[in-house]
C-alpha positions as CSV (number, residue, x, y, z in Angstrom):
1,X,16.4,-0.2,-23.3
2,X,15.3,3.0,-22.8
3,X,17.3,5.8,-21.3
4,X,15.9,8.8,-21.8
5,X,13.1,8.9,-19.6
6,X,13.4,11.2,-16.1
7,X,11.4,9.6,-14.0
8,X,11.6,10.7,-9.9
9,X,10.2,8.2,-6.7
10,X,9.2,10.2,-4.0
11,X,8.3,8.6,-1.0
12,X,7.3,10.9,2.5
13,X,9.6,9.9,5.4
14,X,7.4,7.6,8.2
15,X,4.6,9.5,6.7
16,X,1.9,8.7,9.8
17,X,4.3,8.9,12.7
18,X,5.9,12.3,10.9
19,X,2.5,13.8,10.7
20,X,1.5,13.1,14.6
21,X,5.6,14.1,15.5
22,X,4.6,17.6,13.5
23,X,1.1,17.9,15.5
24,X,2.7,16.9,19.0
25,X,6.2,17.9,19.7
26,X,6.3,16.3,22.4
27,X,6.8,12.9,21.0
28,X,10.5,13.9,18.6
29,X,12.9,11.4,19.1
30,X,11.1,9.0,21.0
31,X,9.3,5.4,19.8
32,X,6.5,6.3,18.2
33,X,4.4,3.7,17.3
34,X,0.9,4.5,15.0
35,X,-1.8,2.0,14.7
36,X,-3.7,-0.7,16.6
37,X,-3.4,-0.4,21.1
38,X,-0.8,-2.6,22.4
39,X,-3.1,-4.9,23.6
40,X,-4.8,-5.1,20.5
41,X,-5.2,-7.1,18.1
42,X,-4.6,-4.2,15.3
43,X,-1.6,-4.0,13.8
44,X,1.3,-1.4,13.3
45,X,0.3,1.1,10.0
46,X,4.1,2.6,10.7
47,X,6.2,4.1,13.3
48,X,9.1,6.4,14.0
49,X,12.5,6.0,13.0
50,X,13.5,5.8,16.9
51,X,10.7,2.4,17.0
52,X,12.7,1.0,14.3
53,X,15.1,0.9,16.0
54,X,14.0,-1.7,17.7
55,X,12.9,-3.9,15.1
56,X,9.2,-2.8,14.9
57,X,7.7,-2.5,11.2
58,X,4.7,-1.4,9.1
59,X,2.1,-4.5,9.4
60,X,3.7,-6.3,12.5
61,X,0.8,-6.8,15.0
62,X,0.9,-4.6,17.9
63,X,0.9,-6.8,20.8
64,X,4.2,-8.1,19.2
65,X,5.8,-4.2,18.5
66,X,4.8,-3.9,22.3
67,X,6.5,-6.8,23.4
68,X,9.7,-5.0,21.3
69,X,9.5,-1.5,22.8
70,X,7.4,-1.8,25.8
71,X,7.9,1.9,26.5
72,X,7.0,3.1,22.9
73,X,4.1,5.8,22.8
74,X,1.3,4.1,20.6
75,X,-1.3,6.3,19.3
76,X,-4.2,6.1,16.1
77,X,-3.4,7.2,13.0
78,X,-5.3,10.8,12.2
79,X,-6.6,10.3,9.5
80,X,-7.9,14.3,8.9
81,X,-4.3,15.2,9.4
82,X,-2.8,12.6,6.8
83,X,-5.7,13.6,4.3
84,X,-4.7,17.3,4.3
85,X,-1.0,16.9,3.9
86,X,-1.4,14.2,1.6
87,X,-3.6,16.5,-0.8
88,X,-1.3,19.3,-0.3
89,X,1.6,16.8,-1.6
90,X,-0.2,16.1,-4.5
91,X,-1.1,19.5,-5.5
92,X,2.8,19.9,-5.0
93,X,3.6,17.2,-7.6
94,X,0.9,18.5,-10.6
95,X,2.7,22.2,-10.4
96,X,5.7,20.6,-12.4
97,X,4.0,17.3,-13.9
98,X,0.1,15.5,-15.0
99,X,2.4,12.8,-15.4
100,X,1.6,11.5,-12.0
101,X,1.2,7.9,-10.6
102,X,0.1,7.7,-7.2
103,X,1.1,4.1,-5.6
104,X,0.1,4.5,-1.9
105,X,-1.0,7.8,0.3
106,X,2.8,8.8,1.0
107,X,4.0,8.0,-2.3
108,X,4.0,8.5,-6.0
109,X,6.0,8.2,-9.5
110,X,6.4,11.5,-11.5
111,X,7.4,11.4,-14.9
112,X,9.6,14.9,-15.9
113,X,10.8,13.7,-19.0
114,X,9.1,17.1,-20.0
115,X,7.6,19.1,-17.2
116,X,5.2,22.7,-16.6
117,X,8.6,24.5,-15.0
118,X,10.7,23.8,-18.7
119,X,13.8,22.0,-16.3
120,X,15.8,20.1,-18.2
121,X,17.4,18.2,-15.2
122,X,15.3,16.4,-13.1
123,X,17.5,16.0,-9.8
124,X,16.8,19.9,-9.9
125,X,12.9,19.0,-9.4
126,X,13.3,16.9,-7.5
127,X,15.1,19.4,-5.2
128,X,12.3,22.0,-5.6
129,X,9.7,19.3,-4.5
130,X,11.0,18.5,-1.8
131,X,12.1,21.9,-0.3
132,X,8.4,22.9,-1.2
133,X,7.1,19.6,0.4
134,X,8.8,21.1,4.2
135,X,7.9,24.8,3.5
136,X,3.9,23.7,3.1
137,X,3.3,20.9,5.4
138,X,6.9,20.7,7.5
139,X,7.4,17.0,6.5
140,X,10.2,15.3,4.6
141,X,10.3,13.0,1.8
142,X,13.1,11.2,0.2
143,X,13.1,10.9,-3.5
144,X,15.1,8.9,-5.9
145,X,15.6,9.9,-9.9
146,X,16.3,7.8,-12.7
147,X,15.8,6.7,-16.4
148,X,12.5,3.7,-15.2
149,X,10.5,3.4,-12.5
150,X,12.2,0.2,-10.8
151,X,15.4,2.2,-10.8
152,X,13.9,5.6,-8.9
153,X,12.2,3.2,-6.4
154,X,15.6,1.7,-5.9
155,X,17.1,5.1,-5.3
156,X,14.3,7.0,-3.2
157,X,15.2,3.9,-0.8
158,X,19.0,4.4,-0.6
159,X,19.2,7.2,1.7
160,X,16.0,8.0,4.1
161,X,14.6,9.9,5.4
162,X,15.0,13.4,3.7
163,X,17.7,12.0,0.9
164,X,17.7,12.2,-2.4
165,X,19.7,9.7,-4.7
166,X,20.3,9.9,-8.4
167,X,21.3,6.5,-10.9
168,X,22.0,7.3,-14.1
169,X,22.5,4.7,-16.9
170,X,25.9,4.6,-16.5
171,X,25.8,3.7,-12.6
172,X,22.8,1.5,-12.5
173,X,24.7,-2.0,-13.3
174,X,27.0,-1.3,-11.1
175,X,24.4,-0.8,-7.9
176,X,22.1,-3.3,-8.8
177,X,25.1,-6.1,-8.8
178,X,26.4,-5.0,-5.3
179,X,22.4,-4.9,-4.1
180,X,21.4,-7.4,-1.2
181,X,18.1,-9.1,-3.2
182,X,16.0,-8.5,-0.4
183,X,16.4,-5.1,-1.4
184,X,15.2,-4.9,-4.8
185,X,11.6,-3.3,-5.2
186,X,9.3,-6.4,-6.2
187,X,10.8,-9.3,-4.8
188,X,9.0,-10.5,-1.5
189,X,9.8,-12.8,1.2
190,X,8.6,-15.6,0.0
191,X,11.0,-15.3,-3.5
192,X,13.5,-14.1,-1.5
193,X,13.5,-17.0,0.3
194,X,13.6,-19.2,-2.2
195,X,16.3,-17.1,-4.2
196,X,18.6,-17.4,-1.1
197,X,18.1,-21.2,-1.3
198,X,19.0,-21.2,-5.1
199,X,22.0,-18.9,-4.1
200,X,21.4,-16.2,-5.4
201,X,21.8,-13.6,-2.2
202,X,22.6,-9.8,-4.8
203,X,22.0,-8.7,-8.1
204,X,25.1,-10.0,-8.9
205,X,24.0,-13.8,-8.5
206,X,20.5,-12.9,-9.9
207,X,22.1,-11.5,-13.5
208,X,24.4,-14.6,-13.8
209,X,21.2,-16.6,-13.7
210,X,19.5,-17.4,-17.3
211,X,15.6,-16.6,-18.2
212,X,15.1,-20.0,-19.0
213,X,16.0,-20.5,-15.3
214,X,14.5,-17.8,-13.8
215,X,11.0,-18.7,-15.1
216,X,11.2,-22.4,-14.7
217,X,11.8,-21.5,-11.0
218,X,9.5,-18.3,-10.4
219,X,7.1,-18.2,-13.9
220,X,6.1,-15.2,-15.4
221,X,7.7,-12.9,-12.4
222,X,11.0,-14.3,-13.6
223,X,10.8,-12.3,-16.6
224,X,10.4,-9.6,-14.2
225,X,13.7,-10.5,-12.4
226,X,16.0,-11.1,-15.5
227,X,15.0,-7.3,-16.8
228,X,15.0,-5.6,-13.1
229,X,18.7,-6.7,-12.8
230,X,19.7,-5.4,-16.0
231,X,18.0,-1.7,-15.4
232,X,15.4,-2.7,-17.9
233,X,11.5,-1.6,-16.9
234,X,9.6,0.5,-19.8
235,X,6.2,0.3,-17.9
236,X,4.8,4.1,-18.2
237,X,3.5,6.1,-15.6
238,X,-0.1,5.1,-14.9
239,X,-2.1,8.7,-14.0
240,X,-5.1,6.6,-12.8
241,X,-5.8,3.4,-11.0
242,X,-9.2,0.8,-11.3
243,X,-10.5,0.1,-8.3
244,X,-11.6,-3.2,-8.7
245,X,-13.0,-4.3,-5.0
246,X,-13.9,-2.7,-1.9
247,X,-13.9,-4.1,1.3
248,X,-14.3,-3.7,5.2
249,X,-13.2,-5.8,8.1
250,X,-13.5,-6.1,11.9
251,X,-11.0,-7.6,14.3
252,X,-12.4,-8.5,17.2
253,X,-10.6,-7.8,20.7
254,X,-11.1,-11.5,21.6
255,X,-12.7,-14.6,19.8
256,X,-16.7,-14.9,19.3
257,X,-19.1,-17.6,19.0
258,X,-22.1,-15.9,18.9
259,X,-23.7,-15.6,15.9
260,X,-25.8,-12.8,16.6
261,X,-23.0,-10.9,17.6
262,X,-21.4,-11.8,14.0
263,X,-24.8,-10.6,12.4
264,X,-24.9,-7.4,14.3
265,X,-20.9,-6.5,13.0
266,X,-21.7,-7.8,9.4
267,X,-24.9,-5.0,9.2
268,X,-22.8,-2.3,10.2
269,X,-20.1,-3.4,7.8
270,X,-23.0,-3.5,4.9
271,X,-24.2,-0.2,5.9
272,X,-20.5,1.4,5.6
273,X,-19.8,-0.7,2.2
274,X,-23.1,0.4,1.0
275,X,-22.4,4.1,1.9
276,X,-19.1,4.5,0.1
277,X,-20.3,2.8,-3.0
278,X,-23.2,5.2,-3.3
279,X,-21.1,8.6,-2.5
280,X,-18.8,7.3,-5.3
281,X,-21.3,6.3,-7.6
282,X,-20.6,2.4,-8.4
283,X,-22.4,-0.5,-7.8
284,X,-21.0,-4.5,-7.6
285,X,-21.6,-7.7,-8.8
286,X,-20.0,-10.0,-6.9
287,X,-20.2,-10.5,-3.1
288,X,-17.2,-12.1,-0.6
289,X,-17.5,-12.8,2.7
290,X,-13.9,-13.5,4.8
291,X,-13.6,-15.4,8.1
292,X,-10.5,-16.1,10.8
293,X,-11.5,-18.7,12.6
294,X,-9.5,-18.6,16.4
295,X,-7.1,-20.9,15.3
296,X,-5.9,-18.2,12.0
297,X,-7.7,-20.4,9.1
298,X,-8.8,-17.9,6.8
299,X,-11.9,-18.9,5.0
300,X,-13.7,-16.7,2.2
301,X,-17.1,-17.7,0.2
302,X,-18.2,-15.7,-3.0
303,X,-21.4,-14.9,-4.9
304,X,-21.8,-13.2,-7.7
305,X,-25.7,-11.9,-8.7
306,X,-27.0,-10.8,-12.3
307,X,-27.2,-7.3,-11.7
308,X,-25.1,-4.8,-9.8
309,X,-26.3,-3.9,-6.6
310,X,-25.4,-1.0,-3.7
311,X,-28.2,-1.3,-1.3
312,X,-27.1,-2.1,2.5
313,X,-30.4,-4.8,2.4
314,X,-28.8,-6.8,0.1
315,X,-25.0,-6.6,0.9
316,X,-26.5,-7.8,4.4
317,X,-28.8,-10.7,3.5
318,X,-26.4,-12.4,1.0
319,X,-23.8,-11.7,3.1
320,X,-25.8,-13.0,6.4
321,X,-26.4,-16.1,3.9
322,X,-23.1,-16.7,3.2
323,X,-22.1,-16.6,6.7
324,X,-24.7,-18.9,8.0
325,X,-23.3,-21.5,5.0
326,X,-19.7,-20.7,6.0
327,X,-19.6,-21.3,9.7
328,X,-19.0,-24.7,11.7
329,X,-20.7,-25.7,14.9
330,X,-19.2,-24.2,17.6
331,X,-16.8,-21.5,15.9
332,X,-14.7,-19.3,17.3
333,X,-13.8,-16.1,15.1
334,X,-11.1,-13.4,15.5
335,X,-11.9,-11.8,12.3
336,X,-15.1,-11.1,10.2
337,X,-14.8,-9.0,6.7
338,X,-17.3,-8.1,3.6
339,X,-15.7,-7.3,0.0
340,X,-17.7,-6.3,-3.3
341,X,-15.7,-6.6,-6.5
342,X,-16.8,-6.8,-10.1
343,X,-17.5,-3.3,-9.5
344,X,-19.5,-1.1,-12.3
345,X,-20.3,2.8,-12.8
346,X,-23.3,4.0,-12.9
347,X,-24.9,4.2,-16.7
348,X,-21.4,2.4,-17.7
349,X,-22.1,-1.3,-19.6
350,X,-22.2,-4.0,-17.1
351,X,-18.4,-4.7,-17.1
352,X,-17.0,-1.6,-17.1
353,X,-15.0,-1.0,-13.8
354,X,-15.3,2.3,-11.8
355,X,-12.2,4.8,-12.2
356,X,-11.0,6.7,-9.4
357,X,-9.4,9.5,-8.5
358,X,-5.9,8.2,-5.7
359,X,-6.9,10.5,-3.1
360,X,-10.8,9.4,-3.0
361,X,-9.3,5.4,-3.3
362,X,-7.4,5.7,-0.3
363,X,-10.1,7.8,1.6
364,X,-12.0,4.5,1.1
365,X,-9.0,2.6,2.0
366,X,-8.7,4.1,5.2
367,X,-12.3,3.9,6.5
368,X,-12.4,0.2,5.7
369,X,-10.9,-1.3,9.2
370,X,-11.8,-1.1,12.1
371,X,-10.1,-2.4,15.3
């Protein structure tokens, strides 16, 4: 097991809510809520700590966070705002690293192990980050340091917001034993479930469990378990991430039958798809259409064509066909979505996926939905 390594988690602090808090004052300390209307059917991308309060989360829809904090100010994420802090972050993080592995648009690995600024103890960057993250965009960000990824995840976690946690080697076993399971990075609710039913409810329980156990219950991912518990994660820092689909969706304020109506949303959806895949200079293969009937049954259909394709005609007409093939008599649908995937570069051979930069994935990320 490696030890050496000085890797730090930082994560920004209710990153959309802190941004609109910064740009309206008038909303500190009070239930902030950023995403979908309340009487939408959008959901909740995350709020302030005061909404929390209440029990409201990132994802929950936002009828239900309204029925939680009826007198919570909900407002749309600005998405200008987020871009321009998030880039300022990043430029933060490459003045002391290239070692940098951006996992979503408010957070990111850093590896210091050796660093630009020649410090030998990485709690002390971590520091400098941070303090630097306030003075140039007046936001806060927790970050956690240790020897692996899992562990700095774990420790970034430990005290928000605006903390900043440290486990060494020699104090790792003894926090992951005394942590609740739900809490350990990379185990969702649906394993967490089922370790809870198997009795395992802390780290403690999960080390006393064997491999061989561990995988006949949860397959490969309990490899993943039986080395998380023990402090054990050598993946390296990943500097760039493969897109490998893209894909927009529309949720629609109440149920529709008519399939013109369908057709009119899933030519606007082409047009955008085809838009983004030509300003970053990738075409697809492979076409899917999605579909939420009224009653939630999610259906998809696929089809994949010889050659790559980007133009909004095509995107449309396969996708129109797919539809037509898709839908019952009489259908009610609450949701209508197009992804492409098998995606390929331009003058690349034909299964070579299209590298992007984190900052121009997530600007694609966040003009797929719509409400």
């Amino acid at each position: 097991m490696k030890t050496d390594r000085k890797i730090i988690h930082v994560d920004m602090d209710a990153f959309f809510a802190a941004v609109e808090i910064r740009d309206n004052p008038q909303y500190k300390g009070k239930p902030l809520i950023v995403g979908g209307k309340p009487n939408s059917r959008g959901v909740v991308s995350t709020c302030s700590y005061e909404a929390r309060k209440y029990g409201i989360h990132s994802a929950m829809p936002s009828y239900q966070a309204y029925k939680l904090c009826p007198h919570g100010i909900f407002v749309k994420p600005d998405f200008d705002a987020i871009k321009e802090a998030s880039q300022i972050v990043r430029k933060i993080f490459f003045e002391y690293t290239d070692l940098v592995e951006p996992v979503s648009i408010d957070e990111a690995y850093l590896d210091v192990t050796e660093n630009k600024k020649n410090i030998t103890i990485a709690t002390e960057i971590a520091n400098k980050i941070k303090m630097k993250i306030f003075e140039e965009t007046r936001l806060t960000a927790s970050a956690g340091v240790s020897y692996n990824k899992f562990l700095a995840k774990i420790a970034s976690e430990m005290d928000k917001p605006d903390g900043l946690v440290v486990i060494p080697p020699t104090k790792a076993q003894e926090i992951l034993e005394k942590l609740p399971i739900g809490d350990f990075y990379g185990i969702g609710n649906v394993s967490e479930k089922k370790m809870i039913y198997l009795g395992i409810r802390s780290g403690k329980d999960l080390k006393e469990r064997s491999l061989t156990e561990l995988i006949k219950h949860f397959g490969k991912a309990g490899t993943f378990y039986y080395n998380i518990v023990r402090g054990k994660d050598n993946r390296p820092i990943i500097t760039h991430r493969i897109r490998k689909s893209l894909g927009c969706e529309r949720t629609f304020a109440k149920d529709i039958s008519d399939v013109k109506e369908m057709l009119d949303v899933l030519e606007k959806i082409s047009q955008k798809i085809s838009s983004k895949m030509k300003e970053n200079k990738f075409k697809a293969k492979t076409l899917t259409v999605k579909i939420k009937y009224a009653n939630f049954d999610l259906v998809s259909r696929s089809k994949t064509l010889a050659e790559a394709f980007d133009k909004k005609d095509i995107l449309f007409h396969l996708g129109r066909k797919l539809l037509l093939e898709t839908l019952g008599p009489e259908c009610k649908i609450r949701l209508l979505g197009l992804s492409v995937s098998n995606l390929v570069r331009e003058g690349d051979k034909i299964n070579d996926q299209q590298m992007l930069d984190f900052f121009s994935e997530t600007e694609l990320a966040m003009g797929d939905e719509e409400e």
